[in-house]
Structure formats: structure tokens, C-alpha cells
N, C-alpha and C positions, 0 to 999 in steps of 0.2 A: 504494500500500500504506500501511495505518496506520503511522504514525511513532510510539514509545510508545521508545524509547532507544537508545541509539550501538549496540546489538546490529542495531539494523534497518539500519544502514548496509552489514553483510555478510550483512543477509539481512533478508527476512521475521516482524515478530511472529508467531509459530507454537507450535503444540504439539508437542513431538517432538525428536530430537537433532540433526537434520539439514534446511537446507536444499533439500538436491537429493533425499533419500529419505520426508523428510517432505512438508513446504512446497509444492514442486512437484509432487507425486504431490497432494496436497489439488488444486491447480489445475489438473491434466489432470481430475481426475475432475469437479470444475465446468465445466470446458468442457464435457466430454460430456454432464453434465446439461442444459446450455443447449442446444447442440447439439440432443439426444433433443428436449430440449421438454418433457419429463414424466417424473415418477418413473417410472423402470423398476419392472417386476415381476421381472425376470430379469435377471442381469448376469452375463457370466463374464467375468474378468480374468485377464489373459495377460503374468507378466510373464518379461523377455530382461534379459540380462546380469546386470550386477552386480545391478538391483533383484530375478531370478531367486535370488542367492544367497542373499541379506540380508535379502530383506520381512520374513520374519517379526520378527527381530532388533530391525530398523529402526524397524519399525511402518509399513512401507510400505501394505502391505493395509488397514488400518487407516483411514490417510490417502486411498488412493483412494475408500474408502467413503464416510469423509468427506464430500470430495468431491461424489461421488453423491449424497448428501443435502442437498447445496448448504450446506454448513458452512463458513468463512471456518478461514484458514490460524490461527487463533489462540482456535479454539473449543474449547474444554474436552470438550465431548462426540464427538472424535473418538477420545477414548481409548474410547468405548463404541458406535465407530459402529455394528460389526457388529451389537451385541445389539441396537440402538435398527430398523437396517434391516432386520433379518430381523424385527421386532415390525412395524414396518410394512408386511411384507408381502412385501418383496425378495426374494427367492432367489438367492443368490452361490453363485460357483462360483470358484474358484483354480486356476490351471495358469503350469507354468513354460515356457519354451521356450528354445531360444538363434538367431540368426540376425547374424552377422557384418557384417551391413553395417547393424545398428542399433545408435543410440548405445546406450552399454550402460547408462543409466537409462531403458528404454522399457517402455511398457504397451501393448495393446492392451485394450480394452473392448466387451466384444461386448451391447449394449442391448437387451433387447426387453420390449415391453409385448404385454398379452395381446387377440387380435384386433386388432392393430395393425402397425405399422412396426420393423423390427429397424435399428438403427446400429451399425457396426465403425469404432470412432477411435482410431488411433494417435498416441502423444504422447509425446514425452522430457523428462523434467526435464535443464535443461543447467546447471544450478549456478546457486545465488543465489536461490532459487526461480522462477526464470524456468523456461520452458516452452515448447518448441515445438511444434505441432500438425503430424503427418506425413502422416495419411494420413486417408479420410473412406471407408468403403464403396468400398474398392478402387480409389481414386483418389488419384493422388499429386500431393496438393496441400501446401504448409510456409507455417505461418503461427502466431504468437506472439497469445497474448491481452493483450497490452500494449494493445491498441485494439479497438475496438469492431469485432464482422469480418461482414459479410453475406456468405450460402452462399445460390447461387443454383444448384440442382439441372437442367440442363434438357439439349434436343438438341444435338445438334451442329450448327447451322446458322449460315450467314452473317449478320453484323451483329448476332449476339447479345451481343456484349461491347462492341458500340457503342451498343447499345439500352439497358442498364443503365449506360453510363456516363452518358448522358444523363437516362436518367432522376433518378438520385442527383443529376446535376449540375444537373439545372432546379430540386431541391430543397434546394438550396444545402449538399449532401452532398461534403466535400472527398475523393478517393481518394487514399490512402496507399500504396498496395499493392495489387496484385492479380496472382492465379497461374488459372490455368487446366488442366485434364487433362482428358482424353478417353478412352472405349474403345474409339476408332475412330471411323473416317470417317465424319460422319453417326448417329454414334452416342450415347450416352449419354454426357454430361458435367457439369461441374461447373466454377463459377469462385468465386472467392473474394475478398472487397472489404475490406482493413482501412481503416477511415474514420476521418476525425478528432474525428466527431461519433455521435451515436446515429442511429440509420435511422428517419425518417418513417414510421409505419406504413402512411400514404395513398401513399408512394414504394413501401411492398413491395409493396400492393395493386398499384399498377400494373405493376409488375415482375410477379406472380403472374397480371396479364390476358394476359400476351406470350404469341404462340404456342409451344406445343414449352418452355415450363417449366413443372416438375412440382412445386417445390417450394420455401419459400422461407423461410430460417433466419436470426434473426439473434443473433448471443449478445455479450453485453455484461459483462462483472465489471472494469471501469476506474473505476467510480463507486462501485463497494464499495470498492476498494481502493485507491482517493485517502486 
């Protein structure tokens, strides 16, 4: 994250009053942009707990939009996200929810672009502007954008999480982390790679030739935020 004065030692340069209702609400919604891959045409945001009570208050909505339009925790034009994304074409929707066994600063982001791909990414701002990623299209994966993270969409089959490790690893790709879910035996699943480095695009390509993977994501904001 930029360094600009002893305020960024309890937090993030940002715009807004709040580290965990601003600042991290801006980073869940960059993630999911990177994530998606593409401006969404459609977004409905789904926020639980406290950010349920507060958003408006906060300026939480605001900041997820933000966010969505790939705006850095300390851009001036998130006080005008909504007007700036609904000009560009966006269509937002807002809804509140409550579910107790989420941190209570969570959002859900429901993404779709038009004749295209729809993404569901749940995320919690956990104070400081830090951020955890929960969940991905109904798979319960946890993984922080502190580091660069490959999302490798594919089957459930044997040697598949030894076949990306190798591959990253013959490309001199260190793994930091990784998490794994499934929707069953043989079924559809998802693993997740925080690296210490940026991902080779010639390394995704070969990961994207494996049998039985459908998809292959990699999202990076560690080099904005140096």
C-alpha cells in the first residue's frame, strides 16, 4: 500500500472514514473486478452485518463500487462512483441480508456481463483495510489479496493439484498458499494458489491445456499497492 503518512500505519491512504467500511470494501470490490476479468454490466451487492446496517452512513456502497471500477483505496472519485458506473453502463442493485456465521463486515457481489459469464465473490473487510476472500461461485475457498492468487477452475480429478504445482514450479513460481473445494466427488472444483510472484502467462496457458480445467484467473493488486 502507498505510504503518504503515520495515518497509513493504522491503515490504508483512502477516501472515507473508515478503514474496515471504507478501504476494504474499495479492495473486495477490486478483487472481484480482477476476478470477473471485465467491467461488469450488472452487479448486485449483498451486504451482512454491520456493513448491512451502516453502508449507506459509511459510504460502504460507495467504496464497493469503487472498487468495481478498479479505483485504488485513495481515489477521489469514489465519492462519485455510482454516478461515474451507472454513466458507464453498470446497472447496480443493493440488498441487505444477515447470516451469522459471517464476519459481520461481508459483501457478497453477484457479476454479470451481458452474453457472458456471471461470478458470486464473497469477501470480508477484517480491519486495517485488509481483506479476506470467502467464497468464489459457491465454493468455499479463504484467501487474502496480500499476494498475487491464481484460481484455477476445473474437475475433480486425480493429480490435479500436483499438475499445477509443477507446472508454476518448473516456472520458477514460489506457492505461498493454497486451498482447495469441491462439489463433490469427481465433480466440479476449484483450487486457489497465493504466489510470491506474478503468474507467467505461458505457465497459465499450460495450466488452461490440462484436461478437465475450464478456467483460469489470475488477479494481482500487490504492485498497485507497494
Amino acid at each position: 500500500m502507498r505510504f503518504k503518512d503515520v495515518f497509513s500505519i493504522i491503515g490504508p491512504s483512502m477516501v472515507g472514514p473508515s478503514s474496515s467500511h471504507t478501504a476494504g470494501a474499495v479492495r473486495i470490490g477490486r478483487a472481484a473486478r480482477r476476478i470477473f476479468g471485465a467491467f461488469p454490466d450488472q452487479a448486485e451487492i449483498v451486504f451482512y452485518g454491520s456493513f448491512a446496517e451502516t453502508y449507506r452512513g459509511h459510504g460502504t456502497d460507495l467504496a464497493v463500487v469503487g472498487g468495481l471500477m478498479d479505483y485504488a483505496t485513495d481515489d477521489i472519485r469514489i465519492r462519485s462512483s455510482m454516478a461515474l458506473a451507472e454513466e458507464a453502463g453498470m446497472r447496480l442493485k443493493f440488498k441487505t441480508a444477515q447470516n451469522a456465521a459471517y464476519h459481520p463486515n461481508t459483501v457478497m457481489l453477484k457479476l454479470k456481463k451481458h452474453g457472458g459469464r456471471e461470478d458470486i465473490i464473497l469477501g470480508a473487510s477484517i480491519g486495517g483495510g485488509n481483506v479476506e476472500l470467502l467464497g468464489i461461485n459457491g465454493f468455499d475457498v479463504k484467501f487474502t489479496m496480500n499476494y498475487p492468487v491464481l484460481i484455477v477452475f476445473h474437475k475433480d480429478t486425480p493429480g490435479m493439484v500436483a499438475h499445477i504445482s509443477r507446472i508454476l514450479g518448473e516456472g520458477g513460481v514460489n506457492i505461498g498458499y493454497m486451498d482447495v473445494d469441491r462439489k463433490g466427488r469427481g465433480g466440479e472444483a476449484v483450487t486457489v494458489v497465493e504466489t510470491d510472484e506474478a503468474v507467467p502467462e505461458e505457465r497459465m496457458d499450460v495450466i488452461r491445456s490440462l484436461s478437465y480445467v475450464h478456467r483460469v484467473v489470475f488477479a494481482d493488486l500487490t504492485s498497485e499497492e507497494a
